[in-house]
N, C-alpha and C positions, 0 to 999 in steps of 0.2 A: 504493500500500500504506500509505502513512503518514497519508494521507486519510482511510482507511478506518479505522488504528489510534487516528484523535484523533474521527472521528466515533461508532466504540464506543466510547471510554473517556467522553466525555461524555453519549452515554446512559446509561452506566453509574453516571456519578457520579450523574445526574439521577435515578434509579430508587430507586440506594439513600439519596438523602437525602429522595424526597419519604416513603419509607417507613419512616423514621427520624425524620422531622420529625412536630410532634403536630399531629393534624387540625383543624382550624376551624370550628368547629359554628356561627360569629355569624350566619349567615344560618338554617341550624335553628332554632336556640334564639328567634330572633326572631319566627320565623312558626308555631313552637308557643306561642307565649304569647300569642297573638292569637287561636288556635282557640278558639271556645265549643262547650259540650256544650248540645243539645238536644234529649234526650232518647233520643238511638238511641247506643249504644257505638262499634256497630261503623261507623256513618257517621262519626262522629267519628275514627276510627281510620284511615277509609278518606283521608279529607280530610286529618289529619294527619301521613301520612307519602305520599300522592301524587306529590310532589316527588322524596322520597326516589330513589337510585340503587343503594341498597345496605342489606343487613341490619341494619348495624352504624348506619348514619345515620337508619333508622328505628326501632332502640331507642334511638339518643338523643332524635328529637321526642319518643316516647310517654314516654320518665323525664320531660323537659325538660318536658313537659305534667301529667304526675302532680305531681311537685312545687313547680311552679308553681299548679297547682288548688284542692289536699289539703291544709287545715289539722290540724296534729295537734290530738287531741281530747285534749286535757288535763284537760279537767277530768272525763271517762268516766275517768281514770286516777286522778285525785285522790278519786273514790269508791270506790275499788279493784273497780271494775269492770271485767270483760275481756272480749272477745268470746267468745261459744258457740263451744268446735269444731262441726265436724259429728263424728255417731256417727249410725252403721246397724248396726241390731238385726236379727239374724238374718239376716244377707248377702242380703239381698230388694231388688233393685232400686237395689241400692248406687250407682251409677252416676247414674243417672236422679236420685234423690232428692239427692246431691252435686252434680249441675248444677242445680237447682233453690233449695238454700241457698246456691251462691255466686253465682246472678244476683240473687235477694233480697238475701243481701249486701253486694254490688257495686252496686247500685240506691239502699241507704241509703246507701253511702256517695259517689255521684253527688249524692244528693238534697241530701245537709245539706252536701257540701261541706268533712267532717270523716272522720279516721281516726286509727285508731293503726295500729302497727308491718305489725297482719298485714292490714289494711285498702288501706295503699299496695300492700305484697308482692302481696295479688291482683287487685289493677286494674290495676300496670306487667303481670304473666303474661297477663289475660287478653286485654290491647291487644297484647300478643307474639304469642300465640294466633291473633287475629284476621289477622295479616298474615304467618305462618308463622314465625316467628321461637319456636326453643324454646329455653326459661325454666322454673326452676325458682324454689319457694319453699322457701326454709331456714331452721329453727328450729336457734337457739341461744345460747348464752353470751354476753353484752356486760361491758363494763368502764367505769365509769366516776370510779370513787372509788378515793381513794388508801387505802383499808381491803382493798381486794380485792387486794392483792399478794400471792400464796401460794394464792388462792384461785381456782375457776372462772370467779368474778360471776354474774351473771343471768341463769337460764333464762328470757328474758322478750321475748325478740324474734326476727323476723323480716326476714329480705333479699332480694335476688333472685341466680341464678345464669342468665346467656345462656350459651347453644352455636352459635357464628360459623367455621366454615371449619375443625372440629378444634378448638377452643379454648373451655373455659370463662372467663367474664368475671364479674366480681362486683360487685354493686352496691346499694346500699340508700338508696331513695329517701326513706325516714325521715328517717333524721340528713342527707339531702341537702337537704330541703325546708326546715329551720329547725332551730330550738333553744328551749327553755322555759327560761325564769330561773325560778329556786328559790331559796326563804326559809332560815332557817338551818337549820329541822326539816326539808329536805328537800321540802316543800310543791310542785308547780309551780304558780308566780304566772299567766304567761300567756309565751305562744306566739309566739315573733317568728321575722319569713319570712325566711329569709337564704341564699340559693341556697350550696350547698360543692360546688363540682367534685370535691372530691376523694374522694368516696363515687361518683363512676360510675369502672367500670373501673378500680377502685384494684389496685396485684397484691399476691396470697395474699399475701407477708410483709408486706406494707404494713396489710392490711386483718385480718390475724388477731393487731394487734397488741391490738387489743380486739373483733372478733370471733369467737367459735369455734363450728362447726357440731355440733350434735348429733347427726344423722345419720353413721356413720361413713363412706359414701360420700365426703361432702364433707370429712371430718374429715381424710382423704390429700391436701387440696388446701392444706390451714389448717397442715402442721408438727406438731410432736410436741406434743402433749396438757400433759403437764408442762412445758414450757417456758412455753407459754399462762399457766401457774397464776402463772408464776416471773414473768410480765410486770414489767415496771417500769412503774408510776403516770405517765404522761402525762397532760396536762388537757386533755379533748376540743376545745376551742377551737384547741390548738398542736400538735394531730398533723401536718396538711398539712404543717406546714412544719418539723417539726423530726424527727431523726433517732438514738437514741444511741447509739453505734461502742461506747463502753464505759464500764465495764459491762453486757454483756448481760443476765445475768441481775438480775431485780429484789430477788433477797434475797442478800445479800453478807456472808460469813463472817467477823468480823472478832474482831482484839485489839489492846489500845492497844500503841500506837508504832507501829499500819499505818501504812503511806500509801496512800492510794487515788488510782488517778488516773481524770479522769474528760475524755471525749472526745463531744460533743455537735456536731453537725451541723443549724445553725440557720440559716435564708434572710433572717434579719432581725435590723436592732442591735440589743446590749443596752448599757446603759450601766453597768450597777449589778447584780453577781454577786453573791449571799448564800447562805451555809446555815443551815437550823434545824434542830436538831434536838432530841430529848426531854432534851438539857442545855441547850442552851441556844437560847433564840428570841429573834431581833432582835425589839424590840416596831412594831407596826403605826405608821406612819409618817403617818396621818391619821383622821379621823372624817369619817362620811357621814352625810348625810340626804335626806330626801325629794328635792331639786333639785341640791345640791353639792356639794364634798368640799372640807375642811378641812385643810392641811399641817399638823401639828405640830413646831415646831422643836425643841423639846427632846427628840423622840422620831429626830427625824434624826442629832442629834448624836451618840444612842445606837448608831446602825449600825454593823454591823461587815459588811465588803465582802471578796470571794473576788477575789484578781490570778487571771486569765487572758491566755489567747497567743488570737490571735483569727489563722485564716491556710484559707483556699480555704472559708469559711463554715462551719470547726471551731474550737471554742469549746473549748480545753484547761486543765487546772486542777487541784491537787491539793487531800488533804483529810484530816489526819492526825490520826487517830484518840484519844483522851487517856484515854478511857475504854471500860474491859471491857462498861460499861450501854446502850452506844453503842446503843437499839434503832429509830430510822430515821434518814435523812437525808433532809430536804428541799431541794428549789433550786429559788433565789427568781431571777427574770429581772424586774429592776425594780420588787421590792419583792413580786411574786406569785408564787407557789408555781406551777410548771410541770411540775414529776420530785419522784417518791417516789422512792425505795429502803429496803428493808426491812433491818436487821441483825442478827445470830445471830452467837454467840462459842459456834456447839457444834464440838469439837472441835478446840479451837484453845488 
C-alpha cells in the first residue's frame, strides 16, 4: 500500500509541475526559421508545422514563422497610407469576393516580404486556417505614448485571438516581430527585427494593459473599458518585465502634503530612481550624436535621486506632493523615463 501511495504521489507531483512549468519551443522556433516560402501557403504550412504534436505547438511554428519572415512596412505608414478594407456592395457574393481580396492580399504581402498590423493578423489566421486551428482577427485601441493616459489611444491596429481546448489565447505578431525607432516629430526612421516573447500568449490583464479590442465580444476578455482609459504610461520596450502593484490607476487625485507611495514590480536592476515632473525636471545627463553619447558632468551633479526599498523584485518608494499644480509625474529608471502618471487636484 505505501508503494503504491509514493508511486501516485510522484506521478502526481510529475503531472502537475510538467503543467505548470513553461513549454520549450527551442527546437520549434529553430526549425521554423529555417522554412522558406515558395510560392504555395498552404505547402508551407503543411511543412511547417509537420513535426508538430499539438495545436498549440503549431500556432507557435506558424507566429515563430510570421515574425521571423514579415518586415513591418514602415515606410507605407510614414505616407499615411493604410490598407483597403474589403466592402461588398449589395451583399452579392460576399463571401466568394472576401476570399478573393484576402488571397491577393496575403500574396502581396508573401511577395514583398513586408506588412503592417493587419497584414501579419491575416497571414498568422490564414496559416491557423490551413491546419484547423481557429483564430480570430481583432481591431482595436493600442497605447503607446505617455499623452494617452485618460484617453483610449489608437484605433489603428490589429492582433490575433486562438481557440485551444476551451480557451482563448492572445497574441500579436506585430509588436512580436520588431520595433521602428522614431525621430523626435514622431517620424518612423527604420525597422529593426527583435523577436519579444512576450506578445505570444500574453494573458488578458497583461496584454490589455495597452491593448483594447473594439469588438465588444473581445472587449469581456480585455476588463473594464474605463480602466483601459485610466492606464498608467509604461514604455513599450519595459512592459515584459515590469509590473505596477501601485498605483493602479494612471491619473491620481492629489493635494500638497500627499504622500504617495509607489510599488513597482521590476525583473531587472536599477541603480538611479528619479522623478520629473511639470515643477520640476532633473536636466538630461548627456548629449548624443550620430555614433556616441556624451556624459555631462555638470548636469550629473544637478540630479536629484528617489531612496527606494528594493525586496522579492518590488521597487518601493514614496513621493510627497509640495504642490496643488502637481499635473504629472514621471519615473526615470537610470536616467529614462519608464511610468507616467497623470494628476488632478479635482475634489480635493
Amino acid at each position: 500500500m505505501k508503494i503504491k501511495s509514493i508511486i501516485f504521489f510522484l506521478f502526481y507531483f510529475t503531472f502537475v509541475f510538467s503543467q505548470n512549468e513553461t513549454p520549450n519551443y527551442s527546437t520549434i522556433d529553430s526549425l521554423a526559421r529555417t522554412v522558406e516560402y515558395k510560392g504555395d501557403l498552404y505547402q508551407l504550412t503543411t511543412e511547417l508545422t509537420q513535426n508538430c504534436n499539438t495545436k498549440l505547438e503549431k500556432a507557435r511554428a506558424i507566429f515563430i514563422w510570421v515574425t521571423h519572415s514579415i518586415k513591418y512596412d514602415y515606410k507605407l505608414i510614414n505616407k499615411n497610407k493604410k490598407t483597403k478594407p474589403f466592402r461588398c456592395r449589395n451583399n452579392q457574393n460576399c463571401d466568394a469576393k472576401y476570399v478573393k481580396w484576402k488571397n491577393k492580399y496575403i500574396n502581396k504581402t508573401l511577395k514583398s516580404k513586408k506588412a503592417i498590423c493587419h497584414g501579419y493578423a491575416t497571414l498568422f489566421k490564414q496559416m491557423c486556417d490551413y491546419v484547423g486551428i481557429q483564430s480570430s482577427i481583432i481591431s482595436g485601441y493600442t497605447k503607446k505614448s505617455h499623452s494617452q493616459i485618460g484617453r483610449m489611444g489608437s484605433l489603428n491596429h490589429a492582433w490575433n485571438a486562438i481557440h485551444i481546448n476551451g480557451e482563448y489565447y492572445f497574441l500579436d505578431p506585430t509588436w512580436a516581430a520588431g520595433y521602428c525607432s522614431i525621430d523626435k516629430k514622431e517620424k518612423l526612421l527604420k525597422y529593426v527585427k527583435k523577436y519579444e516573447d512576450y506578445y505570444w500568449l500574453t494573458p488578458s490583464d497583461k496584454f490589455s494593459r495597452n491593448h483594447y479590442p473594439e469588438d465588444e465580444f473581445w472587449a469581456r476578455y480585455s476588463g473594464n473599458k474605463e480602466d483601459f482609459r485610466k492606464t498608467p504610461y509604461i514604455k513599450t520596450s519595459y512592459l515584459p518585465h515590469l509590473e505596477i502593484i501601485t498605483p493602479k490607476s494612471g491619473i491620481i487625485n492629489i493635494k500638497a502634503g500627499d504622500t504617495l507611495h509607489f510599488n513597482v514590480k521590476y525583473n531587472q536592476p536599477i541603480e538611479h530612481l528619479q522623478i520629473n515632473t511639470n515643477i520640476y525636471r532633473n536636466p538630461i545627463p548627456w548629449t548624443d550624436d550620430e555614433t556616441s553619447r556624451t556624459w555631462n558632468e555638470r548636469a550629473l551633479k544637478k540630479q536629484k535621486y528617489i531612496n527606494f526599498k528594493y525586496q522579492n523584485e518590488i521597487y518601493s518608494f514614496d513621493y510627497i506632493v509640495k504642490k496643488d499644480y502637481l499635473r504629472y509625474i514621471d519615473i526615470l529608471f537610470d536616467y529614462k523615463r519608464v511610468i507616467r502618471f497623470r494628476c488632478t487636484n479635482q475634489g480635493k
